[in-house]
C-alpha positions as a Python dict, from the first residue, in 0.01 Angstrom:
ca = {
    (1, 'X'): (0, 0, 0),
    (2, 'X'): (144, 337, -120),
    (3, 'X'): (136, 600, 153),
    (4, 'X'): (-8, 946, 101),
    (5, 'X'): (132, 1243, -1),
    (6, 'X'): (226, 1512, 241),
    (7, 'X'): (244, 1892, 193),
    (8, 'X'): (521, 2067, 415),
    (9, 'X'): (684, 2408, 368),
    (10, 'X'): (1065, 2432, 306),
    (11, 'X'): (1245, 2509, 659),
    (12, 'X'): (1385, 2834, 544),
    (13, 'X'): (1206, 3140, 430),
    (14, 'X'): (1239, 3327, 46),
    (15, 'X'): (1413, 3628, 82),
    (16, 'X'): (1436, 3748, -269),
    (17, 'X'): (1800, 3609, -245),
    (18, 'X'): (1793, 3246, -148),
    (19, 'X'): (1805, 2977, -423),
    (20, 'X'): (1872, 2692, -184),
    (21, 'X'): (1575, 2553, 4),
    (22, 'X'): (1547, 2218, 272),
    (23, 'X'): (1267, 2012, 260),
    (24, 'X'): (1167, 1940, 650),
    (25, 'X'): (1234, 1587, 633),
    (26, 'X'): (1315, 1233, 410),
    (27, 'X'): (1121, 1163, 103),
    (28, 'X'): (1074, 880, -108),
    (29, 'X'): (1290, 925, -441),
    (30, 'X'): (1100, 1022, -724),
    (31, 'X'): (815, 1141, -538),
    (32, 'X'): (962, 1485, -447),
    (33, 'X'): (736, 1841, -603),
    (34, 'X'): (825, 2221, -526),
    (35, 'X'): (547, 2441, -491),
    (36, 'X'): (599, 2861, -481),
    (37, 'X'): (294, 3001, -344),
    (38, 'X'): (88, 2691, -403),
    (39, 'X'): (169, 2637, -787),
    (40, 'X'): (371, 2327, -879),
    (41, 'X'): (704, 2450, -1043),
    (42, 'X'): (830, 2172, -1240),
    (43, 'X'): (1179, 2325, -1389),
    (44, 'X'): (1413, 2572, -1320),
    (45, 'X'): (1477, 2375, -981),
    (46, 'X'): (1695, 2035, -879),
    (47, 'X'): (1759, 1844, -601),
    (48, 'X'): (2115, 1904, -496),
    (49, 'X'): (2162, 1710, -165),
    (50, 'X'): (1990, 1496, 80),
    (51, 'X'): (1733, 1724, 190),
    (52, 'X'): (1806, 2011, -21),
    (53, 'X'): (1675, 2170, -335),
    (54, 'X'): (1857, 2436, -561),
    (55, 'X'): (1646, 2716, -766),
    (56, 'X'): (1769, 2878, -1047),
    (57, 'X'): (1655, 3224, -897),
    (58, 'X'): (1535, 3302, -593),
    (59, 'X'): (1203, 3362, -532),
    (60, 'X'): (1052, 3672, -407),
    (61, 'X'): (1060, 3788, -66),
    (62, 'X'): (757, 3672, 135),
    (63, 'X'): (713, 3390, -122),
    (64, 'X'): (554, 3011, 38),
    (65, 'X'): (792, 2731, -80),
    (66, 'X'): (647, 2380, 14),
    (67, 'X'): (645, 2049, -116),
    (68, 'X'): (485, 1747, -189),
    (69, 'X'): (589, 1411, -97),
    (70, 'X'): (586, 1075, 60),
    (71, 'X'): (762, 989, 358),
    (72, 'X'): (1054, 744, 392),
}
């Protein structure tokens, strides 16, 4: 049985300045998605580390960044 999807927002805050974003805790591979602000982004944006995401610009300040994904 396949476990849900859950909806978290990054640990760090946008700025206007910060490209690099944690996700709050283990995902299953292939199951991670970046929201700004609610919308799915799905470019511009790869996962760089264990928990961490890169942007290729930052977004702006006072911007949501989340994402969806299962749990390890």
């Amino acid at each position: 049985m396949l476990s849900q999807l859950v909806h978290k927002d990054a640990r760090e805050e946008a700025d206007g300045v910060r490209t690099t974003f944690t996700v709050p805790e283990p995902f299953v591979d292939d199951t991670l998605r970046l929201c700004i602000n609610g919308r799915s982004i799905l470019d511009d944006w790869a996962i760089t580390g264990w928990l961490t995401v890169e942007l290729e610009e930052a977004p702006y300040e006072g911007d949501v960044v989340s994402f969806w994904y299962q749990q390890v």
